[in-house]
Every structure is written in structure tokens, then in C-alpha cells.
N, C-alpha and C positions, 0 to 999 in steps of 0.2 A: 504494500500500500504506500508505502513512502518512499517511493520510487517514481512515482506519481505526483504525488502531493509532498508539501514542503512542511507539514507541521500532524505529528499524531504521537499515540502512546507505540513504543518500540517498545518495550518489555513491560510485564507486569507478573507480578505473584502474588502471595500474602504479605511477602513482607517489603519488596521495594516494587516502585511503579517507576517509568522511565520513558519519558517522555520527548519529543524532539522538534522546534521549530529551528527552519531554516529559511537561509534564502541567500538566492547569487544574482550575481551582474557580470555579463563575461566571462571572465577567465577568475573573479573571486569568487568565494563562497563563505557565509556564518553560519554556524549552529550552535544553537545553544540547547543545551544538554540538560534537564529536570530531572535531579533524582529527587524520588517523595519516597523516606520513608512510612511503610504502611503497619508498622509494626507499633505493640506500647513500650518500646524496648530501645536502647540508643541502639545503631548500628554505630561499630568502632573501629577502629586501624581500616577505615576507608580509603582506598586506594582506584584507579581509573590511571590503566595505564595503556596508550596510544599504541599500534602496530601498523606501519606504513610500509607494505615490503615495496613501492611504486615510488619511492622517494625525490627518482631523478624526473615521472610524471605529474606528482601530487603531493606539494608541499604542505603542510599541515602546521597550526602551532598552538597547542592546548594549555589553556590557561589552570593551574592548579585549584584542585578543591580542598574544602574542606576536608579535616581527617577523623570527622565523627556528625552523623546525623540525629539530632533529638526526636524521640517516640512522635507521628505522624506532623515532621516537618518536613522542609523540601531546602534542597540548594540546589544551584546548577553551576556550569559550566561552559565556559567560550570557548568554541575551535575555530579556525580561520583556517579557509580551504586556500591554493592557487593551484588551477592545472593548469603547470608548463607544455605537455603533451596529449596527445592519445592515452588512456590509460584503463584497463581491464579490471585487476581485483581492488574494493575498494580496501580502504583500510578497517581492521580490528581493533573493537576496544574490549578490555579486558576488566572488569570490576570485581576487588576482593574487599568482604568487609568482614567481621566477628558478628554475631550473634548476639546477645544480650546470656547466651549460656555458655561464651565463648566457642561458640562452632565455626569453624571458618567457613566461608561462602564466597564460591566463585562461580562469575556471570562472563562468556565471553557472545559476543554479539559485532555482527559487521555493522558499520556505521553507513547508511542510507547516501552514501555519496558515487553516484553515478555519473559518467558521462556528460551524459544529454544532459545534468542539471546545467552544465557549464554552456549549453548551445543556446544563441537567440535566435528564433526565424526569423524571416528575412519574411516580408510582404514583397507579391508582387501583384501587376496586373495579369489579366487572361493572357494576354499579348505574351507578357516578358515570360511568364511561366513556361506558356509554350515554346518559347524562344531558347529558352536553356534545357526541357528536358531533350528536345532536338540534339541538342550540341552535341559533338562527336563525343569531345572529352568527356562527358557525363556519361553517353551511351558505355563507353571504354570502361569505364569507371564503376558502369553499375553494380550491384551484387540483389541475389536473392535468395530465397531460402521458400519451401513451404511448410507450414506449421501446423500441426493441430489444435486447434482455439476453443474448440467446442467445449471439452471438459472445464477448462480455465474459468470461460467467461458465463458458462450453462445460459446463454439464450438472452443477456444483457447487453445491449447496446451502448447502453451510455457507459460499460466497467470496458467493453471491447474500444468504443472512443476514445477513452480517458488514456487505455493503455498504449493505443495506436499513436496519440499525439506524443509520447514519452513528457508527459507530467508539462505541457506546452511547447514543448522545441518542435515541433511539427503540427502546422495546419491542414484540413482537411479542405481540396477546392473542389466545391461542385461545379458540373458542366465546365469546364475547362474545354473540353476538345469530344465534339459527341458522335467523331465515328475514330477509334483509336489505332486504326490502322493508316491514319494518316500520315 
């Protein structure tokens, strides 16, 4: 879901909730990172520790937390994205905290940083649209894959939408060109 969308709960259990809004311009990115403890208990030796193996793609710089959560309060935490490149895995974040019975707890979770968040579309007219997917270099260029969607989206429209525009870096143009073997 948040691959799509810039701000939702990314973990939850009984005892912490984790939460994530973001948002990019370009080639940056923020997120800020909501831990709520859900317990009546502190969470203690709290730890959040960053794993970027894409480092010469995805620069990252995480601002330290707090080192203990009071019984159902919340702190968060600043990450600052740059992607210098193309980049595939995102990064891992790792969360270890104690228990209130001193049990240790460890949470590890990818952090929702894709791609396409870093892309802005481009608006064009009918015209220029058609004018570039023409282009040789683009024809050269193109790639495709076919998928099976069915299961994923079960007969939703607006979740197959949502997901086809990758979270907005892509518009959907109707009638553009209405016999397509032109």
C-alpha cells in the first residue's frame, strides 16, 4: 500500500504501531517515521538502525531517536532520501527495543522507498504524446512484461488504477490515438 500512497501505518502489533508519512520532489525525499508505543509498559534500549546496501544509488540520513518510549506514547523520526541513480532494493530498517519484562524485540521491515517515488510526469498534449511514443528511441527502448493482475487487484478498478499510475509518476490518457496500429 505504501508504495502507492505517501503516508499509512507500516507495522502494527500489540505493543508498537508504526506509522509513515512521506513525500518527494525530484531526486529528494522525507519520511518521517511514528513509533507509538501500544503497550502500558516503557519500551527501553530502543534502537532503529538504517541498512542501505544501494548507497552509491540512495543516499539516506537518519536522524537519531529517542532511547526509550513511555507506556502509549509516540516519537518519531526524520530520514532524508537522495536518489543519485536507478536503484532496485530499497533500504532496511531494523528496530530492537526490551520489553517492560526485559524481553528483547526485534522488528526488521523495508522502508516504502521506491523508485517511481523519485519520478514527476511530464504533461503533454495529444499531439506531443503521440509524437514521442512514435520516436524510434523510445520504440528501441521499450520493454514489456505480461502479468497476472487478476488475483492482486480481485475485480477493483480504482486498486488496479492506483497501482498502474505507480503512486502518481504515471498518467492514464484516454483517446490519445483510436486506431493503434497507426
Amino acid at each position: 500500500h505504501l508504495c502507492v500512497s505517501n503516508d499509512a501505518v507500516l507495522y502494527d502489533d500489540s505493543t508498537i504501531q508504526i506509522g509513515v508519512k512521506s513525500q518527494y520532489h525530484a531526486v529528494e525525499g522525507k519520511m518521517q517515521l511514528y513509533y507509538g508505543n501500544r503497550s502500558n509498559g516503557v519500551l527501553g534500549e530502543f534502537h532503529v538502525f538504517c541498512q542501505n546496501d544501494e548507497k552509491e544509488s540512495l543516499s539516506l540520513t537518519a536522524q537519531p531517536v529517542a532511547n526509550s518510549i513511555k507506556a502509549k506514547q509516540q516519537i518519531s523520526q526524520s530520514i532524508h532520501f537522495n536518489a543519485k541513480k536507478p536503484f532496485v532494493n530499497p533500504p532496511t530498517f531494523v528496530i530492537s527495543y526490551l520489553l517492560n519484562d526485559n524481553t528483547k524485540k526485534t522488528i526488521q521491515l523495508k522502508l516504502p522507498v521506491i523508485q517511481s517515488k523519485f519520478m514527476t510526469p511530464l504533461e503533454f498534449s495529444k499531439d506531443e504524446y503521440v509524437r514521442v511514443w512514435r520516436n524510434h528511441e523510445f520504440i528501441s527502448n521499450e520493454a514489456s512484461s505480461v502479468v497476472n493482475i487478476v488475483p492482486k487487484f480481485d475485480g477493483s478498478l480504482i486498486k488496479l488504477a492506483r497501482a498502474l499510475s505507480l503512486g502518481g509518476a504515471l498518467h492514464y490518457h484516454s483517446d490519445v490515438e483510436s486506431d493503434p496500429h497507426k
